[in-house]
C-alpha positions as CSV (number, residue, x, y, z in Angstrom):
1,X,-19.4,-18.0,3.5
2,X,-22.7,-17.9,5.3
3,X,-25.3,-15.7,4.2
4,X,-26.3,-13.0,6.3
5,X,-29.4,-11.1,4.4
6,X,-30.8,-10.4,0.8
7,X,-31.7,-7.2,-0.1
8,X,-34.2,-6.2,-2.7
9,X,-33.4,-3.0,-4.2
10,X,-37.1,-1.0,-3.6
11,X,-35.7,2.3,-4.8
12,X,-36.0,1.1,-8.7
13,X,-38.6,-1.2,-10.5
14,X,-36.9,-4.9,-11.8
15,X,-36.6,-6.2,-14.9
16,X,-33.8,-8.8,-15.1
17,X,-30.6,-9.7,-13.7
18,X,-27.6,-9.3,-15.9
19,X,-24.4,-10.0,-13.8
20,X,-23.8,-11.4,-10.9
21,X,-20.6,-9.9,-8.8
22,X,-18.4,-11.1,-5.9
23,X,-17.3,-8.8,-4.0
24,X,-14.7,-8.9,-1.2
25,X,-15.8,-5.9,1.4
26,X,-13.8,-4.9,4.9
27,X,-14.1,-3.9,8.3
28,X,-11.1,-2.9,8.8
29,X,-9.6,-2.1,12.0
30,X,-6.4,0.1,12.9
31,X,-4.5,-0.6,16.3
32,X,-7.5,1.4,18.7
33,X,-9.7,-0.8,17.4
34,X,-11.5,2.4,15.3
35,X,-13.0,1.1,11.8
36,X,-12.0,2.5,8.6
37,X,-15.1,4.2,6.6
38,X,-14.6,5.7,3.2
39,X,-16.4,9.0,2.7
40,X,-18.4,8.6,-0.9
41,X,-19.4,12.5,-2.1
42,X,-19.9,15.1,-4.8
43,X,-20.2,12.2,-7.9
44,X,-24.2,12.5,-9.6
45,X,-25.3,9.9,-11.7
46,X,-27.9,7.3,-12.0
47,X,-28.0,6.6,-8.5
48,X,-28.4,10.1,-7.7
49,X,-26.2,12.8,-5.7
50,X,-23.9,10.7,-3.9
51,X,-23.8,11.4,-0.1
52,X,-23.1,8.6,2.4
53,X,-20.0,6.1,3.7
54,X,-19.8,2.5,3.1
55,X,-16.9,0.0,4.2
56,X,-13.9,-0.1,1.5
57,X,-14.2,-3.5,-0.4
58,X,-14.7,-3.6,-4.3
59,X,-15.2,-6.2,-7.0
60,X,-13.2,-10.0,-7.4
61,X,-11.4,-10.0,-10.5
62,X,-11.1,-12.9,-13.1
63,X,-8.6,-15.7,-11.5
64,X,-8.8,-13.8,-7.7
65,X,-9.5,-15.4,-4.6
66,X,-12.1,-13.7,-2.4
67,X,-9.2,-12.9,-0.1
68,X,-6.8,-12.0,-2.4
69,X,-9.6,-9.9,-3.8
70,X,-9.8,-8.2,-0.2
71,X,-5.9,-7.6,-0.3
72,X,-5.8,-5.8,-3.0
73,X,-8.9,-3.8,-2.7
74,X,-7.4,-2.9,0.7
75,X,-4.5,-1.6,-0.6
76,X,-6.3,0.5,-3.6
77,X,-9.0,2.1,-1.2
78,X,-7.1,2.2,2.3
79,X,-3.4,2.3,1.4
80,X,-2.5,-1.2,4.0
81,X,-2.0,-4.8,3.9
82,X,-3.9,-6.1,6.4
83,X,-3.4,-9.1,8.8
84,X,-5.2,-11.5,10.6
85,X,-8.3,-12.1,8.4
86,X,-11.9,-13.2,9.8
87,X,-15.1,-14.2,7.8
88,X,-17.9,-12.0,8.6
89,X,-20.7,-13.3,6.3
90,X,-22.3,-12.2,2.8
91,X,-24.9,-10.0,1.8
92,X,-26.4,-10.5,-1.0
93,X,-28.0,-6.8,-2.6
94,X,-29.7,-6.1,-6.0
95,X,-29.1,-2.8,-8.1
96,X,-32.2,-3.5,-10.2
97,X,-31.3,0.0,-12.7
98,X,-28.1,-1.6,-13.5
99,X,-29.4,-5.4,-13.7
100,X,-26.9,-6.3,-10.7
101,X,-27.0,-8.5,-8.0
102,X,-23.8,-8.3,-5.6
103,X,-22.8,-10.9,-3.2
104,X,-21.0,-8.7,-0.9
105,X,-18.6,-10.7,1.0
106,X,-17.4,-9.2,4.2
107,X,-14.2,-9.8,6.4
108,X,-12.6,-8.3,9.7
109,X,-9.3,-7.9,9.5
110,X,-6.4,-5.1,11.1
111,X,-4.5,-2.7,9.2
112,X,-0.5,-4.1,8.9
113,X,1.5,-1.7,6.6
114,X,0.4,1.5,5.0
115,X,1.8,1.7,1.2
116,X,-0.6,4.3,-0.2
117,X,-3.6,4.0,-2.4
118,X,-3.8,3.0,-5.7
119,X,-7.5,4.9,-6.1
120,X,-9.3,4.0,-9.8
121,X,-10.2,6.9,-11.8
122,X,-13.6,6.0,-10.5
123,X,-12.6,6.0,-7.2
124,X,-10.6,9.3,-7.4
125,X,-13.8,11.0,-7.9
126,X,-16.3,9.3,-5.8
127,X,-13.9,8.7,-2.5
128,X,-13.3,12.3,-0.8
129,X,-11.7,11.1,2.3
130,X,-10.7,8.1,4.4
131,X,-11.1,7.9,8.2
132,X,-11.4,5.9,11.5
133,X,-13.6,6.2,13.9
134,X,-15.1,4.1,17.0
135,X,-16.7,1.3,15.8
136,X,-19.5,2.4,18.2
137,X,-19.7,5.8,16.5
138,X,-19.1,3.8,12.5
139,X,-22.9,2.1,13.7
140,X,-24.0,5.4,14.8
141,X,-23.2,7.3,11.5
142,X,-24.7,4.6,9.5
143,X,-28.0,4.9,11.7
144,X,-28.2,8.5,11.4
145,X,-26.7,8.1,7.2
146,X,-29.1,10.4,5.1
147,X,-31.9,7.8,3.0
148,X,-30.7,9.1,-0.4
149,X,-31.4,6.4,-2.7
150,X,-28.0,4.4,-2.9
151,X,-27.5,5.8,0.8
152,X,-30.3,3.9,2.1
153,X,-28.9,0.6,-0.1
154,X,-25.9,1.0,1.5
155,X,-27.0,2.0,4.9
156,X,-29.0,-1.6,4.5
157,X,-26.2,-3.3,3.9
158,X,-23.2,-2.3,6.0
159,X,-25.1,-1.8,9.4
160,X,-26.0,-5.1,10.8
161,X,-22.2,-5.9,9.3
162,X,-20.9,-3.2,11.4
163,X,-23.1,-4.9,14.4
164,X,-22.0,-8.3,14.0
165,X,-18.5,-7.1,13.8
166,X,-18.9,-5.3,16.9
167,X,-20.0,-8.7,18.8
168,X,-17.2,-10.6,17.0
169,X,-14.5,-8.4,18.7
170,X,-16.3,-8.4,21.8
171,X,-16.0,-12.1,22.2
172,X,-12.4,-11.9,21.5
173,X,-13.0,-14.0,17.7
174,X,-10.5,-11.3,16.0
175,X,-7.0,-10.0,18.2
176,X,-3.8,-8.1,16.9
């Protein structure tokens, strides 16, 4: 998959790199053409008070395709298979406090059948709402997304996605 940008994580000093992780991420359309944005609030930790929305997508488990990988993290986060499936690009991000780097790989794909979530105990916590909106209005809430500190990683990260998505569908590359 072609890489889009690297990210260096200036919110904490490096050290080393400890794992690599694929990740299989989404912009994920329902029939209006509205993207899905998960609503990340309320859980404190090391990353500080968490505050912001980010595209559902999660981590490639042992064995998994990249796509198969997206299925399945579509289902846990969204509740719906999806359908017709386009490459978007990676991005390639570094949590230097946890000694991460993440090759974010994103897709565009529509929502087919809704079967529920499957949220992690993780997720239960951190996710306090799933919603569409205008993928016009998605780019401007992550313009105007608050800089907290995994925020503003986030914010880096999913934008120009969000605006390559945008010219993707506008050239017709991605139809129900």
């Amino acid at each position: 998959m072609k890489i889009i940008n690297t990210l260096k994580d200036n919110e904490y000093n490096f050290t080393k790199i400890s794992e690599i992780r694929e990740i299989a991420r989404c912009v994920l359309l329902n029939d209006e053409k509205e993207v899905a944005l998960l609503k990340i609030d309320g859980y404190d930790d090391d990353f500080g008070l968490r505050d912001y929305y980010e595209l559902p997508g999660g981590g490639v488990e042992k064995g998994e395709s990249l796509k198969d990988a997206l299925k399945r993290e579509m289902i846990e986060e969204t509740g719906y298979k999806i359908k017709n499936i386009r490459e978007i690009g990676t991005v390639i991000d570094y949590y230097n406090s946890i000694e991460r780097e993440n090759h974010n790989n994103y897709f565009l794909a529509y929502i087919d059948i809704f079967q529920g979530t499957k949220y992690t105990k993780l997720e239960q916590e951190l996710i306090s709402k799933l919603l569409f909106v205008k993928l016009d209005d998605a780019i401007n809430i992550f313009e105007k997304m608050t800089n907290g500190k995994i925020a503003r990683l986030v914010k880096r990260r999913e934008l120009p996605i969000l605006k390559i998505a945008k010219e993707m569908i506008e050239k017709g590359d991605i139809s129900l």
